[in-house]
C-alpha positions in Angstrom: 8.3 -8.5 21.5 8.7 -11.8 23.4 10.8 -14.5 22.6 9.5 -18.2 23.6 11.3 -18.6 26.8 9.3 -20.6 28.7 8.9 -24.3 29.5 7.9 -26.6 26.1 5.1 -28.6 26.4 6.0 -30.9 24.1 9.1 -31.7 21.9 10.3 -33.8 19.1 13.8 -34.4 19.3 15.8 -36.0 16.3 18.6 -38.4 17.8 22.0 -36.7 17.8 23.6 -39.8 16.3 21.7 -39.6 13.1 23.0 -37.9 10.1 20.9 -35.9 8.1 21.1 -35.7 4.5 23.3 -32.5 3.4 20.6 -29.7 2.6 20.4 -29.6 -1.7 19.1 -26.0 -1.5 21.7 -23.9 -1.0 21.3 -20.0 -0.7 22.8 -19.2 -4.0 20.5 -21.5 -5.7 17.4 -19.3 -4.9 15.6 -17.6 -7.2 14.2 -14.1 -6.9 11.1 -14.7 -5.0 12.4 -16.7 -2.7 15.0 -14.5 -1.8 13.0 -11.6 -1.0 10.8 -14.2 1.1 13.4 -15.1 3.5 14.5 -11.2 3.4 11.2 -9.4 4.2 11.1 -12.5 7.2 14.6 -10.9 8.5 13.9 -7.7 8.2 10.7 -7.6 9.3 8.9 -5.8 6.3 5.7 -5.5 4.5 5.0 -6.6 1.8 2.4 -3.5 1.0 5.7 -1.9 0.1 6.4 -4.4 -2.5 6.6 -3.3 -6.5 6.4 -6.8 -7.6 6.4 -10.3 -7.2 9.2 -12.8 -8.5 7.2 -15.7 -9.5 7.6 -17.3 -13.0 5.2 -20.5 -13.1 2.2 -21.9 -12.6 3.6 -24.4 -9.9 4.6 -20.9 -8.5 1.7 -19.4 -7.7 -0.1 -22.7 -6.8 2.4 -22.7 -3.9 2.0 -19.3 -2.6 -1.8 -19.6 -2.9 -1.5 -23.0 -1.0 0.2 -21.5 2.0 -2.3 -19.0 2.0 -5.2 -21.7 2.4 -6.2 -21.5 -1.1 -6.5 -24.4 -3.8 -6.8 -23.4 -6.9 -8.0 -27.1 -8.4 -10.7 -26.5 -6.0 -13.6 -24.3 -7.8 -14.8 -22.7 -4.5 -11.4 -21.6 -3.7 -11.4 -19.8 -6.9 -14.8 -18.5 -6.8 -13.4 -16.9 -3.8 -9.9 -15.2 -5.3 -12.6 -13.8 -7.6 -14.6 -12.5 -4.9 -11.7 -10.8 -3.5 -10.5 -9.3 -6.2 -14.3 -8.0 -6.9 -14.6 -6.2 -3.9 -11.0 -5.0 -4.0 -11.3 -3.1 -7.6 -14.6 -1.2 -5.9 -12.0 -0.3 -3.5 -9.7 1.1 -5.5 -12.0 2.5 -8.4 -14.9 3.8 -5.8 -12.6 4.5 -2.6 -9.5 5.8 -3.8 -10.6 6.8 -7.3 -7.6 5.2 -9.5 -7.9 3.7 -12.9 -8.5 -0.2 -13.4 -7.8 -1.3 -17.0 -10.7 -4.0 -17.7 -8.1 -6.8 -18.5 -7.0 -6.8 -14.4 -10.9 -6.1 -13.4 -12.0 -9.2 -15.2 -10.4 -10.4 -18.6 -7.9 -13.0 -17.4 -8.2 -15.3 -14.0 -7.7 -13.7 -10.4 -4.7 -16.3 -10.5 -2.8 -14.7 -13.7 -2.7 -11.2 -11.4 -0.1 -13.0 -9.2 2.1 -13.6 -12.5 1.0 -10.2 -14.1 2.5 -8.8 -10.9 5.5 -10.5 -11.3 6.2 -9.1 -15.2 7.6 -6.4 -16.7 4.1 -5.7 -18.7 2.0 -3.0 -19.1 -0.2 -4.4 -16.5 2.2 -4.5 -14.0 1.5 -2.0 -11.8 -2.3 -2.3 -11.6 -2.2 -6.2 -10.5 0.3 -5.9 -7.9 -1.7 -2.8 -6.2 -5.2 -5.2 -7.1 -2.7 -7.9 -4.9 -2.1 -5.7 -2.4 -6.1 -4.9 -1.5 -7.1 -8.2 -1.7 -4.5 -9.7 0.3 -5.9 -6.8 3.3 -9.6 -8.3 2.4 -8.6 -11.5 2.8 -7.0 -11.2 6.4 -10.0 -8.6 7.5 -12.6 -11.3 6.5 -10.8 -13.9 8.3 -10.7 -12.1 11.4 -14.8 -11.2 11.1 -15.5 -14.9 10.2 -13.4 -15.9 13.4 -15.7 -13.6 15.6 -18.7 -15.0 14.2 -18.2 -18.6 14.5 -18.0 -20.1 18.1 -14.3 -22.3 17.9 -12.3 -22.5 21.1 -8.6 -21.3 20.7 -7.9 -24.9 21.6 -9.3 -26.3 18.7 -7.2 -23.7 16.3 -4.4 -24.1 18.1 -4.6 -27.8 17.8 -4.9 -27.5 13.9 -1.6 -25.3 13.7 0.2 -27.6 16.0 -1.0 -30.5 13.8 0.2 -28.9 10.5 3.5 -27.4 12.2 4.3 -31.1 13.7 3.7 -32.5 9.5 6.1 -29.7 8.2 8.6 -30.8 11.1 8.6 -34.3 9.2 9.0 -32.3 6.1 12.0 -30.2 7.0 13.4 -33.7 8.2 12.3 -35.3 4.8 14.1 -32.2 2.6 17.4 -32.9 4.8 17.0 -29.9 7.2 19.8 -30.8 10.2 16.9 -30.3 12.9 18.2 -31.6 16.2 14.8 -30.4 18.1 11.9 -29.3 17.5 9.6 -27.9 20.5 6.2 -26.4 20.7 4.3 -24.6 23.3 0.6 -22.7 24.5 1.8 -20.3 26.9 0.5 -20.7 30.3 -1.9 -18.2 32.0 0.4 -17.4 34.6 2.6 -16.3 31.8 0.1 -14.3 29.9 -0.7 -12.5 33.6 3.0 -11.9 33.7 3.6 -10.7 30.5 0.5 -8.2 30.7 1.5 -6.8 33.3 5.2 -6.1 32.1 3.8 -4.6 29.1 2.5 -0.9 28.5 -0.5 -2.1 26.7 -2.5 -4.3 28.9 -4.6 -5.7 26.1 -4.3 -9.8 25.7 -4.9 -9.3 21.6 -1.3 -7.8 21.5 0.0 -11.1 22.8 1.6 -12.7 19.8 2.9 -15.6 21.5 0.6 -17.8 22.9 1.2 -20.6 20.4 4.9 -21.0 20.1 7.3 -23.1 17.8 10.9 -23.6 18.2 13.6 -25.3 16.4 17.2 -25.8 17.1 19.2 -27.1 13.8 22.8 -28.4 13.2 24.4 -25.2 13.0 24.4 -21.0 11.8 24.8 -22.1 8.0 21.6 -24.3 8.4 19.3 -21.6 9.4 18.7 -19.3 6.0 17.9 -22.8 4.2 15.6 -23.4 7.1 13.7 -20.7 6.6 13.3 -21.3 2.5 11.3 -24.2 3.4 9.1 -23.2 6.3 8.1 -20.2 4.0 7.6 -22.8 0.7 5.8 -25.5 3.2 3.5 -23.8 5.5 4.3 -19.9 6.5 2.8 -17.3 4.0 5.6 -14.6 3.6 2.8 -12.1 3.4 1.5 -12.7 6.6 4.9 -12.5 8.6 3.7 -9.5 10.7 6.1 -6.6 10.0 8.0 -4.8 12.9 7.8 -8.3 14.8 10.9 -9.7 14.1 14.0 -9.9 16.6 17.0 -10.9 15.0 19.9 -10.8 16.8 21.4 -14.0 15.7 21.2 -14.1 11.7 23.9 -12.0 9.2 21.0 -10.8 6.5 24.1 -9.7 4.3 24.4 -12.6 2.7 20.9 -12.4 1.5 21.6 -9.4 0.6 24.2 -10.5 -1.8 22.2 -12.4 -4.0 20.2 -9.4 -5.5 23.4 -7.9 -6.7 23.2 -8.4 -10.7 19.5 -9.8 -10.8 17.1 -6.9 -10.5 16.6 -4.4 -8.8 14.9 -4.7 -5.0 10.9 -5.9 -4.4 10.5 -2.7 -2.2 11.4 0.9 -1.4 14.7 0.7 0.4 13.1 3.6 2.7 10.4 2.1 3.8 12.0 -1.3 5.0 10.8 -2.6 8.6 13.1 -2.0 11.4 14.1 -4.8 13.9 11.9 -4.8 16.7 13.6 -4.3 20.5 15.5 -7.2 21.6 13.5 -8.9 24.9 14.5 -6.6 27.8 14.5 -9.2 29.9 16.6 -11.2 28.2 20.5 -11.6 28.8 22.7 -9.5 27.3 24.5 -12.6 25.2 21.3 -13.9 23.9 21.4 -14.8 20.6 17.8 -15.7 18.5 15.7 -15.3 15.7 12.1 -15.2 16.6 9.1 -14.0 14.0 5.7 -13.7 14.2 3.8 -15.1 11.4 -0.4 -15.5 11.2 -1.3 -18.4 10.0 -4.5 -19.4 7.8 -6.2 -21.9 8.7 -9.3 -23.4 6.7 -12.4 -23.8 8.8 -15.0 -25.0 6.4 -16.7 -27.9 8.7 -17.7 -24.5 11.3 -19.0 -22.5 8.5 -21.5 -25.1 7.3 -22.7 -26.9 4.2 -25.3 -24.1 3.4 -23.1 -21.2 3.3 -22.2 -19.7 -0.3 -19.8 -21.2 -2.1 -17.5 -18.4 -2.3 -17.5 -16.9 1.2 -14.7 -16.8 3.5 -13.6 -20.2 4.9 -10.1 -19.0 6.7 -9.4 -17.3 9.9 -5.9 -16.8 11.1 -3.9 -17.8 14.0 -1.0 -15.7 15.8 2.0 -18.1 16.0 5.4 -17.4 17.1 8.7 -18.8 15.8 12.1 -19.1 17.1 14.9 -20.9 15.5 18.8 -21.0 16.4 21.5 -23.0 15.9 22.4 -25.5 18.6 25.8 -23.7 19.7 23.3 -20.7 20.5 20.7 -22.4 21.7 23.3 -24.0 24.7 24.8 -20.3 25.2 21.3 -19.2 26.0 21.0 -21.4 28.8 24.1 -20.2 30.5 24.3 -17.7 33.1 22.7 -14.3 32.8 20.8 -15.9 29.6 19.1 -18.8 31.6 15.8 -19.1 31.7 15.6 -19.2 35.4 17.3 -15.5 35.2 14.9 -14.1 32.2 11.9 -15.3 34.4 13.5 -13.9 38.1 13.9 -10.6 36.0 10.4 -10.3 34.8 8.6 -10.8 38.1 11.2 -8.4 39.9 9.5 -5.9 37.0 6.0 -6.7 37.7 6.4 -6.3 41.3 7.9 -3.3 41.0 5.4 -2.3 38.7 2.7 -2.9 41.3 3.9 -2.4 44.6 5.4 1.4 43.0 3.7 4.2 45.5 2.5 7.3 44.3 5.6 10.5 43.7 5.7 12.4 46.5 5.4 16.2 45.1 6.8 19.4 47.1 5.1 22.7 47.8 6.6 25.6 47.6 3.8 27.6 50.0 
């Protein structure tokens, strides 16, 4: 796991004598769902190993389908939930030979499963596991519709960067103290290095060639941060589990707030681990990064004359890092520099291959 260390290309900084408007959302004021958002972020889970969902209206399900790229005023959009959850029921009726009650296969709208899921009804069960398949469907069919059609990474990456720079404005506009915002591509010289560092030479396990970082006011202004990246823009499902390195955020709070409301989203044993802190990095540095794939609607590439109902997302690795800005100046200090983390990585890549051959003994 890499943290985004290297140069920004470009930055938006908010000027440090302006005052932002105290954030109105504070942690305690959550509600289920969105705590377990921020928490699966932290902890870097699944959320396959979810038994439910925590969403009570309408409005919430139109904005966790709208982070996921999906409209549901538009009639293509739901043409396609219906799709998904089609192929998903063969799945688990044909595949894995489970038991579908007909009033999850069809009866009531692919976007009522998201609220079934979140009840305490007899249906319960089925629509969150009918959730689960489709939400796998509908990240496999991205990534097939993204090898068929011919778009540069440029032209994603512009898109995310486009969307990311809007929801910068946003976090502004909801009273988020953001003192700078920075996003990068990472250079090829960078990619060489950081193959060549890594065990597994293979350029699709680079997560982090479209980074995002954000320093805010201070440690308290992190968590409520996070609330609105993942109501704005990130999907919490696609927050890829095992990526996270946190080293900077106490997830006890968070913790907290389940006490007395119900009991957890997930099995407590199968909870992501933290990944590795950056070996390269110094032994005081302090960050949160995350890894999150990001949908992104590409309807102009697929064309006019393609079904209605086929897949119009693919999905674009981006990597996050936020941290307060007492942190964020620690991390430029000393053993933590940049300049340091960068002089330690090349020493490893030259070792790496410049090593000669172990010399073995013989015995005859």
């Amino acid at each position: 796991m890499s943290e985004a260390r290297d140069t920004p290309e470009s930055s938006v900084f908010l000027p440090r004598t302006e005052s932002p408007r105290p954030f109105d959302g504070a942690l305690a004021a959550l509600d289920l769902q969105d705590i377990h958002e921020v928490r699966l972020l932290l902890r870097g889970d699944s959320v396959v190993d979810w038994h439910r969902l925590g969403l009570r209206t309408p409005e919430d399900v139109r904005r966790l389908l709208a982070v996921n790229a999906l409209d549901i005023r538009d009639p293509r959009d739901c043409a396609r939930l219906e799709e998904l959850r089609a192929e998903a029921v063969r799945y688990i009726i044909d595949t894995l030979g489970l038991r579908l009650d007909e009033d999850v296969i069809s009866k009531v709208p692919a976007t009522e499963l998201l609220l079934i899921a979140s009840s305490e009804g007899r249906f319960q069960r089925q629509a969150c596991t009918l959730l689960k398949v489709m939400h796998i469907i509908y990240h496999l069919d991205a990534r097939e519709l993204r090898l068929a059609l011919s778009i540069p990474d440029s032209e994603l990456f512009s898109r995310v960067e486009q969307s990311i720079v809007s929801m910068f404005d946003e976090l502004r506009t909801s009273g988020v103290p953001v003192v700078e915002f920075a996003w990068s591509r990472k250079a090829k010289d960078s990619l060489i290095t950081k193959l060549l560092v890594k065990r597994e030479t293979n350029a699709a396990r680079v997560f982090d060639r479209l980074r995002f970082r954000l320093i805010v006011k201070t440690e308290q202004d992190i968590l409520p941060t996070l609330h609105v990246m993942l109501r704005r823009f990130i999907p919490f499902n696609y927050v890829v589990p095992g990526q996270t390195v946190n080293t900077l955020v106490d997830s006890r709070p968070v913790d907290q707030q389940l006490v007395g409301k119900r009991r957890d989203f997930s099995d407590s044993h199968l909870h992501g681990e933290d990944s590795a802190p950056n070996e390269f990095s110094g032994s005081g540095y302090r960050v949160l990064n995350f890894i999150a794939d990001l949908p992104v609607r590409v309807d102009g590439f697929v064309g006019e004359s393609a079904h209605p109902s086929t897949a119009n997302v693919v999905f674009v690795l981006a990597e996050f890092q936020i941290i307060d800005q007492v942190r964020a100046q620690g991390n430029e200090e000393g053993e933590n520099s940049h300049a340091q983390y960068k002089t330690r990585q090349h020493q490893r890549v030259r070792e790496r291959l410049l090593r000669e051959p172990r010399k073995t003994t013989s015995n005859g």
